[in-house]
C-alpha positions as CSV (number, residue, x, y, z in Angstrom):
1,X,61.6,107.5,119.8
2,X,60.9,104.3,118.1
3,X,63.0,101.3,117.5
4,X,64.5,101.1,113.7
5,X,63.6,98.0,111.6
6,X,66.4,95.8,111.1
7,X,65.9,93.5,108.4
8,X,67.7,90.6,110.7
9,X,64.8,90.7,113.2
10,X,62.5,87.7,113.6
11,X,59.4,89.3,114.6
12,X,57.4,86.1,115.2
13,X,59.3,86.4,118.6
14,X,60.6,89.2,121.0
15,X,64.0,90.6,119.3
16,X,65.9,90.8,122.3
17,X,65.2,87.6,123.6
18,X,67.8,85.4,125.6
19,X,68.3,82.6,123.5
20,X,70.0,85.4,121.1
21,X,71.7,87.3,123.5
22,X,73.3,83.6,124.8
23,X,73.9,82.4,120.6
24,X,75.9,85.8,120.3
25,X,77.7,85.4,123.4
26,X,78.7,82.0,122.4
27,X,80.0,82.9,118.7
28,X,82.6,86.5,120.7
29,X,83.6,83.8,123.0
30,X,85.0,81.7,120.6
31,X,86.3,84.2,118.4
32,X,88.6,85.4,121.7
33,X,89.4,81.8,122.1
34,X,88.0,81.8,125.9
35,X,87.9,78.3,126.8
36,X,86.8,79.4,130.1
37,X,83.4,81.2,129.0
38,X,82.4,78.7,126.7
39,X,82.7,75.9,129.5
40,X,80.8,78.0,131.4
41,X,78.4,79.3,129.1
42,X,77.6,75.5,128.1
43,X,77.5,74.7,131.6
44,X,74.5,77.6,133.2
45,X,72.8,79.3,131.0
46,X,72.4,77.5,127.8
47,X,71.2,74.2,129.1
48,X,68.4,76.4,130.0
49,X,67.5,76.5,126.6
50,X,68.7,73.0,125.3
51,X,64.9,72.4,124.3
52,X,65.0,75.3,121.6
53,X,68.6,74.7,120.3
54,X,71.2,73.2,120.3
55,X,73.6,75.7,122.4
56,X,77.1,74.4,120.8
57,X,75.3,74.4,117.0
58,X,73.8,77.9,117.4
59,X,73.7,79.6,114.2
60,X,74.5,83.9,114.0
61,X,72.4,86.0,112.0
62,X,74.7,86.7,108.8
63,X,76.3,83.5,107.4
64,X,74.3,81.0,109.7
65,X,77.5,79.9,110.9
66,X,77.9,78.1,114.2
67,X,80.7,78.2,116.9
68,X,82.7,75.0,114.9
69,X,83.0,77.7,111.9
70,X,84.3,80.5,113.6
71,X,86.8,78.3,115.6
72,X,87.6,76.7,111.6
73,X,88.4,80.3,110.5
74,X,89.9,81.3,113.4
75,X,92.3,78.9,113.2
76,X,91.4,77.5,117.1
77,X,92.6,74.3,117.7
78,X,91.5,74.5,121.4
79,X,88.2,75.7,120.8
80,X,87.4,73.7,118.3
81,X,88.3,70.3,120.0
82,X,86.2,71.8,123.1
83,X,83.3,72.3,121.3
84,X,83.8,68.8,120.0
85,X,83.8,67.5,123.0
86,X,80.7,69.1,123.5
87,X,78.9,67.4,120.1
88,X,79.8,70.2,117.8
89,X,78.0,68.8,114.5
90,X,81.4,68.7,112.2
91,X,78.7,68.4,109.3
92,X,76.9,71.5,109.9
93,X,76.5,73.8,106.9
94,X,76.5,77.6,107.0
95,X,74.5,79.7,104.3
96,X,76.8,78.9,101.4
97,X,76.5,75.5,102.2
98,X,80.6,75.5,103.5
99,X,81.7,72.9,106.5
100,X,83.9,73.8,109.2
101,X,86.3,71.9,107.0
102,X,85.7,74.2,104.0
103,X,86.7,77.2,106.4
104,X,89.7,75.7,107.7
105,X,91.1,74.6,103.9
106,X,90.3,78.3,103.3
107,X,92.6,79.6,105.7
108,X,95.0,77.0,105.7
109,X,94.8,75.9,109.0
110,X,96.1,72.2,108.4
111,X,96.0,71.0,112.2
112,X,92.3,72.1,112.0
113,X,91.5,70.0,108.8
114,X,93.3,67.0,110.2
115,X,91.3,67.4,113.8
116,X,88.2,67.5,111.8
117,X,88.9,64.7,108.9
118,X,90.1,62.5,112.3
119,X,86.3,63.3,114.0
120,X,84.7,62.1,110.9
121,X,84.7,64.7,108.6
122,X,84.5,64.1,104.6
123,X,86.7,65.9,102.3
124,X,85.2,65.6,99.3
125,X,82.1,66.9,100.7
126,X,80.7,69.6,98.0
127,X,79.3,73.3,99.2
128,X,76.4,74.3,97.1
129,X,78.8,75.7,94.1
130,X,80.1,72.1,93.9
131,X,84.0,73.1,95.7
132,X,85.4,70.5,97.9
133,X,88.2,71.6,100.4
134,X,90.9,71.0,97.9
135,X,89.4,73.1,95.6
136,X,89.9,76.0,98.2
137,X,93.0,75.0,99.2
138,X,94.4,75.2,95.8
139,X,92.4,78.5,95.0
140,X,94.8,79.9,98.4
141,X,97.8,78.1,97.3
142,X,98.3,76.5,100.7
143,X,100.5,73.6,99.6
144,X,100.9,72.1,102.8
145,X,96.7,71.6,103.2
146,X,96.5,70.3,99.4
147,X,99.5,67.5,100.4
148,X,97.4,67.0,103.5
149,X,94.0,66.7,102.0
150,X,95.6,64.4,99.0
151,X,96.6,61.7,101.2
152,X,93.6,62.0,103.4
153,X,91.5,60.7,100.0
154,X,90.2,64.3,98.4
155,X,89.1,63.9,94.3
156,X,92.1,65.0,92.4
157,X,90.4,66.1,89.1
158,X,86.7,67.0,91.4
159,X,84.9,68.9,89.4
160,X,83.1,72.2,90.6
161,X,79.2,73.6,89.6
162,X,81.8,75.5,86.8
163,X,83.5,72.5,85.5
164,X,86.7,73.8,87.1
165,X,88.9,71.3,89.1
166,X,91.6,72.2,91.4
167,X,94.1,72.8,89.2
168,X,92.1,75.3,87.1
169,X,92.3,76.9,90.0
170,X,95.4,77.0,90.8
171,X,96.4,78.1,87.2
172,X,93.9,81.3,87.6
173,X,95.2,82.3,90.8
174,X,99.0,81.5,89.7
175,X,100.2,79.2,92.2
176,X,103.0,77.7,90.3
177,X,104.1,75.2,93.3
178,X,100.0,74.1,93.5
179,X,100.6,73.2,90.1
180,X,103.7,71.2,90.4
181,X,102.2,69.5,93.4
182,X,99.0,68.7,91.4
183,X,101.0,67.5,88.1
184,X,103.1,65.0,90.2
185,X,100.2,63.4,91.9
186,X,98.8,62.7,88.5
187,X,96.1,65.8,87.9
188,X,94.9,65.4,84.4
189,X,96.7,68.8,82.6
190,X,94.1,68.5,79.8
191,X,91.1,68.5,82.0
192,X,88.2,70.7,80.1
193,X,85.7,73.0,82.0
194,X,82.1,73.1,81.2
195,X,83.3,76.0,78.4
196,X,85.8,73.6,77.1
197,X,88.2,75.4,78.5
198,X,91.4,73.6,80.0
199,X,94.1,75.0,82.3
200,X,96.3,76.4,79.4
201,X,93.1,78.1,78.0
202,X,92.5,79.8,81.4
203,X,96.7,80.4,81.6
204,X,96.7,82.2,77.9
205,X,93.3,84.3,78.9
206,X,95.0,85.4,81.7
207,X,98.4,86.3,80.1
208,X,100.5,84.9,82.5
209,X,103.3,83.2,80.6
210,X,105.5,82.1,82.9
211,X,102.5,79.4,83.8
212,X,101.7,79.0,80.0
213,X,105.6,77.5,79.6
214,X,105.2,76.1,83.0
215,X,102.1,73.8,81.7
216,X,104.0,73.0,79.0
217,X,107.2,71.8,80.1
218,X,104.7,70.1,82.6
219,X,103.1,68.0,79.5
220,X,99.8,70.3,78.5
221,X,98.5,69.6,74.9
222,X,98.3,72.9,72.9
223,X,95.2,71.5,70.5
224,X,92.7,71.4,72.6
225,X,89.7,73.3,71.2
226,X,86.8,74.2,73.7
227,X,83.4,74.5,72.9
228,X,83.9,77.4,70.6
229,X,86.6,76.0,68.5
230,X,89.4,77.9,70.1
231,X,92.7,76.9,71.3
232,X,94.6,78.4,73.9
233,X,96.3,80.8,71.8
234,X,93.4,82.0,70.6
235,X,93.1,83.1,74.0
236,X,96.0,85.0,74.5
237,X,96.7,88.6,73.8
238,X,100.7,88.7,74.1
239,X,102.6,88.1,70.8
240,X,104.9,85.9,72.9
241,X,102.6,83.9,74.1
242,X,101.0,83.1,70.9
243,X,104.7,82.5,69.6
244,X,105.3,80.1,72.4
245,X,102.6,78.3,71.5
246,X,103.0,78.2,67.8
247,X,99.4,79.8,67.3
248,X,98.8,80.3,63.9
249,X,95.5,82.7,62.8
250,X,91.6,80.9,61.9
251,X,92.0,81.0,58.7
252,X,95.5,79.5,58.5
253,X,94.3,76.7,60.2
254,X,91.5,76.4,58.1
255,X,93.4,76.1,54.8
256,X,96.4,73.5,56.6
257,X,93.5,71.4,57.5
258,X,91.5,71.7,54.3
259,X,94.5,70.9,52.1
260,X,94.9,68.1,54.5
261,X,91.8,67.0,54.2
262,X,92.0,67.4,50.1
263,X,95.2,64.8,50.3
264,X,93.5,62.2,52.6
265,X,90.4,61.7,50.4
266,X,92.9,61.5,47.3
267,X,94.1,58.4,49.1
268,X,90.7,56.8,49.5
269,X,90.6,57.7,53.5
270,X,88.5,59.7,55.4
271,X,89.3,62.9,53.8
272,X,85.6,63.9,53.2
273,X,84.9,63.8,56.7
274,X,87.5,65.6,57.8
275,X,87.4,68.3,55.2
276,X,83.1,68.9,55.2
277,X,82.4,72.6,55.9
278,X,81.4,73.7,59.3
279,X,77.6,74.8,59.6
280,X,76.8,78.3,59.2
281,X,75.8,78.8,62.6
282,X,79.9,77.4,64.1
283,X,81.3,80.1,61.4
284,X,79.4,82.9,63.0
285,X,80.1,81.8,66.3
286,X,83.5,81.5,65.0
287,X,83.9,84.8,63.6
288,X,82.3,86.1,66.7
289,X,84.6,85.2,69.0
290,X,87.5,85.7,67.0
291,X,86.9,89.2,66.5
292,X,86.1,89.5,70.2
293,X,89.8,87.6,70.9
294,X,91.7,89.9,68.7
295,X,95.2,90.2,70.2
296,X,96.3,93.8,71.5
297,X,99.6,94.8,72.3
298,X,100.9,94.3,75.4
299,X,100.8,97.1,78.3
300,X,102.9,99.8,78.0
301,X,105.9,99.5,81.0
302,X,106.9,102.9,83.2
303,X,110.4,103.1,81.4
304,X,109.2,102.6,77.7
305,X,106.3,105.2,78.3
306,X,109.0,107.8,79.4
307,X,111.7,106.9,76.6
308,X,108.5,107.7,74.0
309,X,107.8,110.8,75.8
310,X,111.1,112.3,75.8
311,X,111.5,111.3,72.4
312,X,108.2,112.8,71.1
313,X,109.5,116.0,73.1
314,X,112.7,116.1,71.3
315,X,110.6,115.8,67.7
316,X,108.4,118.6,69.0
317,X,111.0,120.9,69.5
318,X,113.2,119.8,66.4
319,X,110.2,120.6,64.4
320,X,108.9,123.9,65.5
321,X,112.6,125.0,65.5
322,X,112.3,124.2,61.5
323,X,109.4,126.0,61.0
324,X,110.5,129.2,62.6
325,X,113.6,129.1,60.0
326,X,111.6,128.3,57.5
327,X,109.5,131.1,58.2
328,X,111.9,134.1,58.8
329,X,113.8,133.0,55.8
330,X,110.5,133.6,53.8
331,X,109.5,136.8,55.7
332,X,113.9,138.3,56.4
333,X,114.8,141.1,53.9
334,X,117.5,140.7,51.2
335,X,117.1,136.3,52.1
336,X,117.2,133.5,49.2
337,X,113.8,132.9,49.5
338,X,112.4,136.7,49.1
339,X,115.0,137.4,46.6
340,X,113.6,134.8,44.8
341,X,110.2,135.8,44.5
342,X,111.3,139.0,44.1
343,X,112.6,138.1,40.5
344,X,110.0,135.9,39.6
345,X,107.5,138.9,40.6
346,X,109.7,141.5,38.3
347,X,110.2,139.0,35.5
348,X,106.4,138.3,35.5
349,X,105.3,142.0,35.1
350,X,108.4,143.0,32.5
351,X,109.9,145.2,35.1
352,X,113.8,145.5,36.5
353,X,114.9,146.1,39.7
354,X,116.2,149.5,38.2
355,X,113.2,151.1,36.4
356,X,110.7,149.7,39.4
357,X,111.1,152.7,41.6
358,X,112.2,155.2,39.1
359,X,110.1,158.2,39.2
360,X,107.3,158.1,36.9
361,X,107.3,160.9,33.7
């Protein structure tokens, strides 16, 4: 039976070959943190192969990873300063373009980013979507890596491929003591995306209020348009956000900052430039997003969706009860309502209840 194609095969040399057998064994031997077998794995076999590769840099198939990263994500101390030892390249880069030091800020592991930041390492090193390791640090919400990576040197207001800096990121992923870590070291609350977009936009898109007062007791300006003319509260979707905020609607705005603008010119300032008409093409783009920002009412909680059930049930039943009275009082023999018609039916047609069955001549 033949061999199935696997798409991780180089065929431009045998598959099983030694020098992948050896790579693998390298990466399980680290990832069990056996000091032993590395040592002698380095020692035999590999040197065997020193010509082809580097044995301690050797790359696996998926992420192109070497040893150093898996010992980073592992967490490894011991490995990883063993395969130092052995000239580990601390700048090697795995598909994604991530460090070891990118992996350990990941996870957290500080002892790991300061063995690696001691044997050279950079930390404001990009990956190829522009995050340094205090972005992910900050993304995690490992506050004792960010304090570690701050007074090692890394960028506090670094700016990622998006425009986001590690506070945007902490804001998205609600790390309230990332914030308050980043706001004391002096992180720029105001600080605007490639959208525009600053941490209290992202905080009002994502609804969370308790970091929408938290930025602001924190310092964060509520005018800040982004690059659509919006301001955070155009953002939000919860009424008590927007009333937080003081968010009044477009066209409120609009008419403030015309008549504004109508009182400034009157006193010979700068009144017409403040009050000339947007082009067409910002009031579409306006009116676009606006419509696409409408606010909705907030989701529905357990205990309020049971209180309206049981007091739509109790309506249901008040009002069918109604109708059947209604209804048997029409249809009941010798009730108001038949009597009723009864007399309207008699006086209509000139008869009496006494001649209407009297036996006809």
């Amino acid at each position: 039976m033949g061999l199935r194609r696997n798409s991780n095969w180089d065929f431009t040399r045998p598959v099983f070959c030694r020098l992948d057998l050896e790579s693998q064994s390298l990466h399980h031997a680290v990832e069990r943190g056996d000091v032993d077998s590395l040592q002698r794995l380095i020692d035999t076999d590999l040197k065997q192969c020193i010509n082809l590769v580097d044995s301690v840099n050797a790359r696996d198939g998926l992420l192109k990873g070497t040893p150093l990263h898996a010992a980073a994500e592992e967490g490894d101390a011991k490995v990883a300063k063993f395969l130092l030892l052995n000239e580990a390249d601390i700048f090697a880069k795995d598909r994604h373009g991530n460090e070891p030091l990118h992996l350990a800020s990941v996870r957290g592991h500080t002892k790991l980013i300061n063995l690696f930041i001691e044997k050279g390492a950079m930390v404001n090193n990009r990956n190829d979507a522009g995050n340094t390791a205090l972005h992910y640090a900050c993304n995690k919400g490992h506050n004792e890596a960010v304090d570690l990576l701050l007074r090692k040197g890394s960028v506090l207001n670094s700016k990622n491929a998006n425009g986001w800096t590690p506070l945007h990121l902490a804001v998205v992923s609600a790390h309230f003591e990332t914030v308050r870590i980043l706001g004391t070291r002096g992180a720029d609350l105001d600080c605007q995306d490639s959208k525009g977009n600053t941490p209290l936009h992202l905080a009002c898109e994502c609804n969370n209020t308790g970091m929408v007062e938290f930025l602001l007791s924190s310092g964060a300006k509520t005018k800040v348009e982004n690059k659509g003319g919006q301001l955070p509260g155009d953002l939000a979707s919860r009424p008590v956000i927007k009333d937080i905020l003081g968010w009044k609607p477009n066209e409120k705005r609009r008419s403030s900052s015309n008549s504004s603008a109508s009182t400034s010119s009157g006193r010979g300032g700068k009144g017409d430039l403040l009050g000339k008409p947007k082009p067409l093409e910002n009031k579409l783009v306006a009116k676009v997003r606006s419509s696409a920002t409408q606010p909705v009412n907030s989701p529905e909680s357990f205990q309020d969706r049971m209180k309206r059930l049981t007091r739509e049930k109790r309506m249901t039943k008040k009002n069918n009860k109604t109708v059947l009275k209604k209804e048997s009082e029409g249809s009941r023999p010798g009730s108001r309502a038949s009597s009723a018609w009864n007399k309207r039916f008699l006086k209509k047609y000139g008869l009496t209840s006494k001649n209407l069955f009297a036996p006809t001549l």
